[in-house]
C-alpha positions as CSV (number, residue, x, y, z in Angstrom):
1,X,0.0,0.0,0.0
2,X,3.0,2.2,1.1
3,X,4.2,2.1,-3.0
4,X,0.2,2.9,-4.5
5,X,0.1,6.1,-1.7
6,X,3.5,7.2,-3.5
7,X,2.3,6.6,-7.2
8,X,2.1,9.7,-9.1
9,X,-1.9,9.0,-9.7
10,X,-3.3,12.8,-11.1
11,X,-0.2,11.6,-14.2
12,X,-2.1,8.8,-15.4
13,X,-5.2,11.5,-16.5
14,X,-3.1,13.5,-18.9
15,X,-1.6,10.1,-20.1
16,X,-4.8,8.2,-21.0
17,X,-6.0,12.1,-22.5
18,X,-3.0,12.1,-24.7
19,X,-3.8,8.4,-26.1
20,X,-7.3,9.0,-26.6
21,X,-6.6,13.0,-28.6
22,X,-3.8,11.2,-30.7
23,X,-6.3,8.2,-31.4
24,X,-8.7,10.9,-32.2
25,X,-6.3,12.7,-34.5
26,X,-5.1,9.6,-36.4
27,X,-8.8,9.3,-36.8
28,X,-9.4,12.5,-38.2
29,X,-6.4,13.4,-40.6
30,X,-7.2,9.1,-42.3
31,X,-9.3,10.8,-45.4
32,X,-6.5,14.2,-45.8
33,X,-3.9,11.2,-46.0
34,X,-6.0,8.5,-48.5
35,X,-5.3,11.8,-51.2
36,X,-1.6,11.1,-50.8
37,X,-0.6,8.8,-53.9
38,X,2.0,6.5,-52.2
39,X,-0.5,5.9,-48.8
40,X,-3.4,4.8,-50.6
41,X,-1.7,1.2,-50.4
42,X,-2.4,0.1,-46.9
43,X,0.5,-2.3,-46.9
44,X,2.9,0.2,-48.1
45,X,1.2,3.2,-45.3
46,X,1.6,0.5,-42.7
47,X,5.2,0.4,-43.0
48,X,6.2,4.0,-43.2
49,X,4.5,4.8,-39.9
50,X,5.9,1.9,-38.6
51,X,9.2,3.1,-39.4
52,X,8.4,6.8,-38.3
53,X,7.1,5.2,-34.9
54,X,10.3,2.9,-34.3
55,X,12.3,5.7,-35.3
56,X,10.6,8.2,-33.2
57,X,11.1,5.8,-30.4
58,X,14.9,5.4,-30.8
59,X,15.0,9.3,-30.9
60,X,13.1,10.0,-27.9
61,X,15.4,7.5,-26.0
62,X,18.9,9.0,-27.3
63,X,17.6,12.6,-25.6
64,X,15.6,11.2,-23.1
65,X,17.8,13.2,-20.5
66,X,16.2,16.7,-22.1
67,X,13.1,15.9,-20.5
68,X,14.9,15.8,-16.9
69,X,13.3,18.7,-15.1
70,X,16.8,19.3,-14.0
71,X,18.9,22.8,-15.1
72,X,21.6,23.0,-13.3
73,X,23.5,22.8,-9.9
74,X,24.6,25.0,-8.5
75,X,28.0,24.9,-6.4
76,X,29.0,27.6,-4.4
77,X,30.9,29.3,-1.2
78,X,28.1,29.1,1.8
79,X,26.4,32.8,2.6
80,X,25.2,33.2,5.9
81,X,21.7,32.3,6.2
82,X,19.3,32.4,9.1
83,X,18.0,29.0,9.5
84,X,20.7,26.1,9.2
85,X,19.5,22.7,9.9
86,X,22.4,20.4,11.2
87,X,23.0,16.8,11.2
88,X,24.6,15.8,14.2
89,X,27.7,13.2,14.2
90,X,28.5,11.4,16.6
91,X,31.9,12.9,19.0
92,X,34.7,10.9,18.6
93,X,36.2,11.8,22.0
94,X,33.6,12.6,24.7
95,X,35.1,15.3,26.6
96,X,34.3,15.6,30.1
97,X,32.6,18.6,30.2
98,X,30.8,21.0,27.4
99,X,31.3,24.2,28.6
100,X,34.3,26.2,28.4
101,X,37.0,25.3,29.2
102,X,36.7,22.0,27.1
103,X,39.8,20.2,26.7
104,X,39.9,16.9,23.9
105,X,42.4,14.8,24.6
106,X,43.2,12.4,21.1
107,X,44.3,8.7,21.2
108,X,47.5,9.5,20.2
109,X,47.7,12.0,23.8
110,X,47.5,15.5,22.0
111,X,45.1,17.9,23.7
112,X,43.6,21.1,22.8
113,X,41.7,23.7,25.0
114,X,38.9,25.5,24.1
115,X,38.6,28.9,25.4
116,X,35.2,30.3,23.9
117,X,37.2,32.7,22.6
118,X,35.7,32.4,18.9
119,X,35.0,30.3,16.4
120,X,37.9,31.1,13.6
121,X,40.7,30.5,17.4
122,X,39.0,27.4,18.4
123,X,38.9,25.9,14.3
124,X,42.7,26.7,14.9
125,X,43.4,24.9,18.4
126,X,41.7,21.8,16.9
127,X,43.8,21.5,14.6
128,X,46.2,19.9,17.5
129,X,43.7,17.0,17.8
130,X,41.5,15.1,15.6
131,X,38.0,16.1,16.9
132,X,35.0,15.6,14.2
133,X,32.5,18.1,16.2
134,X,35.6,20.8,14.2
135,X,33.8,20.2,11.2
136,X,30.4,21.8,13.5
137,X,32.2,25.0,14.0
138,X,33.4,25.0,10.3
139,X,30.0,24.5,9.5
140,X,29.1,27.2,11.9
141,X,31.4,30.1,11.3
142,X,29.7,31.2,7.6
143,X,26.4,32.0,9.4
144,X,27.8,33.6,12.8
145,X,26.7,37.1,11.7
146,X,22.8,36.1,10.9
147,X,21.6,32.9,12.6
148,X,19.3,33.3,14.2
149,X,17.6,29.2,14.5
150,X,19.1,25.9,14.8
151,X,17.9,22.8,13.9
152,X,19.5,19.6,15.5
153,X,18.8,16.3,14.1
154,X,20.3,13.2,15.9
155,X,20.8,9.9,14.4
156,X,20.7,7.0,16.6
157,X,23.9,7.3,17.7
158,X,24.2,11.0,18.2
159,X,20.5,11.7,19.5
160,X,21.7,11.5,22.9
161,X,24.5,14.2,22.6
162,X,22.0,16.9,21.3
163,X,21.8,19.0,24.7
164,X,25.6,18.7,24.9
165,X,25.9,19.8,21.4
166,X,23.0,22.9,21.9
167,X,25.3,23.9,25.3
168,X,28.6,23.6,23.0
169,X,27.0,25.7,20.5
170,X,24.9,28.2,22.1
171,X,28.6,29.4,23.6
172,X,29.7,30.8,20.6
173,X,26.2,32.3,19.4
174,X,24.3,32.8,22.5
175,X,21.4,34.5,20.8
176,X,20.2,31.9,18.9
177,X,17.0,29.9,19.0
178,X,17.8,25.9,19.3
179,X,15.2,23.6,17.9
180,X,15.6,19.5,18.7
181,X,14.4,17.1,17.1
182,X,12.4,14.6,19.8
183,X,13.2,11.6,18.3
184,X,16.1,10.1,16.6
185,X,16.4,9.1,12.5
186,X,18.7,6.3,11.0
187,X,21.1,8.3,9.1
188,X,21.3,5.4,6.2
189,X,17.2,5.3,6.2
190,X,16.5,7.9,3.1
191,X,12.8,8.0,3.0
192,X,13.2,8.3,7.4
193,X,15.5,11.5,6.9
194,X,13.6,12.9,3.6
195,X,10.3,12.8,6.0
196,X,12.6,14.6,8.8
197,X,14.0,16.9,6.8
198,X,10.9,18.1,5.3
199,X,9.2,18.7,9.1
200,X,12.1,20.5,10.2
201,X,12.1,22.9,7.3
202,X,7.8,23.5,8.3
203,X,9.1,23.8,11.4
204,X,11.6,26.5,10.3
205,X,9.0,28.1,8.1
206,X,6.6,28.5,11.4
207,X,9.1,31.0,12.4
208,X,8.4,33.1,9.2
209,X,11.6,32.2,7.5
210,X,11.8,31.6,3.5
211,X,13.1,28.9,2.3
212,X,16.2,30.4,0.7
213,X,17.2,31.5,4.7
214,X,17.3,27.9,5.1
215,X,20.2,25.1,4.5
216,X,20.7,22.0,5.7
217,X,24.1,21.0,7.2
218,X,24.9,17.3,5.6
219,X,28.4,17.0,6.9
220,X,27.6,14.5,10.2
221,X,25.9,12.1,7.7
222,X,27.0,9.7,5.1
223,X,26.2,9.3,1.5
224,X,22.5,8.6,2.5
225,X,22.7,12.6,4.0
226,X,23.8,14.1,1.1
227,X,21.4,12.2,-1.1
228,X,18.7,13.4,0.8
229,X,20.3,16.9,1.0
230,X,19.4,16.7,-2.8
231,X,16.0,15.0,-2.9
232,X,14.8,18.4,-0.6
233,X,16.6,21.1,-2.6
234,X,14.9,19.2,-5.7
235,X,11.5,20.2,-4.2
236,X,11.9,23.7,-2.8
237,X,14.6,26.9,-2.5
238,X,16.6,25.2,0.5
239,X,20.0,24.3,-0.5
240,X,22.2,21.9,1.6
241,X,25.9,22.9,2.6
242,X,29.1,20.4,3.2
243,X,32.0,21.4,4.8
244,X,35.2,19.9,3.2
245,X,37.1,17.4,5.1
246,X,40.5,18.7,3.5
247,X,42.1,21.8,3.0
248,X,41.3,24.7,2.2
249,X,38.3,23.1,4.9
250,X,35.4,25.5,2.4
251,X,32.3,25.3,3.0
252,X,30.1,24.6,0.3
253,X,26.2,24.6,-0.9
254,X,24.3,23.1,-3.3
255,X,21.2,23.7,-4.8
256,X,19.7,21.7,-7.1
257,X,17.7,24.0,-9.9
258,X,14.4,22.3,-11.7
259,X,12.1,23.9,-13.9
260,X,9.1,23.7,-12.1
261,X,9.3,24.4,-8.2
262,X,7.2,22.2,-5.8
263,X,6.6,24.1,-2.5
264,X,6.9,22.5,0.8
């Protein structure tokens, strides 16, 4: 039942439409076409349009990607925005406390202290230390001067560590309005995090922000993340942002253009 919900029903009207106009056409143009010399033999008529169909056929598959509703995509430096929605990872060292000072300590016994200072000296620090939640601040640091709400999504892993990540956060931009998700998504479940994604950005929308003041942070996630990143900025003016895992550490967003928008 789940698959006949999802089937794209209100198509199948202008389908059968277009069979039954075309049979209707054929109908009509028969006697303009008797008057043709060379289709008066049936035989002969039969195999031209048999040949016009198959080859009609063999060109609509060779350009079949022109009728892709995509344009482009669009790839470029993050702008600050006022809505960012953010995939939580999972920390890869726990520290012992969240508020400032915070010290990580690595594997390997290197350690970094986190003053609160800001965002652009504590990017730097961790750089000691080999702390995933740096890729958070990265993330961060492009909308510092106009965020104004956060969205956390946890996965299963990282659910639990969303009030330690809304106290780590909140340090650096105090003024902002948190917003937790209250139950956790399976990061590698697409349809789960489309459906998540989607009620985060009404929930964004409830506090009178446009869709193109909202992006969605796909760096804690996998290849599922950023696939789903895409599936929402297919259907709306949200764009989804990635902060690279290597040097020059940019952070970038992507929005996928179509020719006809679908609104949330």
């Amino acid at each position: 039942m789940k698959y006949l919900r999802g089937f794209p029903w209100i198509g199948l009207f202008p389908l059968i439409l277009a069979i039954v106009t075309g049979n209707w056409l054929a109908e009509a143009i028969q006697p303009f076409l008797t008057r043709i010399p060379l289709l008066r033999d049936n035989l002969l008529a039969s195999i031209i349009f048999l040949v016009l169909l198959v080859s009609s056929i063999i060109w609509i598959y060779h350009h079949r990607k022109s009728f892709l509703g995509i344009r482009s995509l669009q790839q470029v430096k993050t702008r600050s925005l006022e809505g960012l929605i953010l995939l939580l990872s999972t920390p890869n060292h726990v520290p012992e406390r969240f508020s400032f000072p915070i010290t990580i300590k690595d594997r390997n016994g290197n350690e970094a202290t986190l003053k609160g200072q800001s965002l652009n000296h504590d990017i730097e620090e961790l750089n000691k230390v080999k702390w995933n939640w740096q890729q958070i601040l990265r993330g961060l640091k492009p909308h510092q001067e106009r965020l104004k709400y956060l969205y956390l999504l946890g996965s299963t892993e990282s659910f639990k560590y969303l009030d330690k990540a809304e106290s780590f956060i909140k340090q650096y931009l105090p003024d902002i309005t948190v917003i937790k998700a209250n139950r956790p998504v399976n990061f590698e479940d697409l349809e789960a995090l489309i459906k998540v994604i989607y009620r985060a950005i009404k929930d964004l929308k409830a506090y009178k922000l446009d869709e193109d003041e909202i992006i969605i942070d796909i760096t804690g996630g996998q290849k599922v993340t950023s696939i789903a990143g895409a599936v929402v900025t297919l259907n709306s003016s949200v764009r989804f942002q990635y902060v690279q895992t290597n040097e020059p550490y940019e952070v970038i967003s992507y929005d996928l253009t179509i020719q006809a928008e679908a609104s949330i």
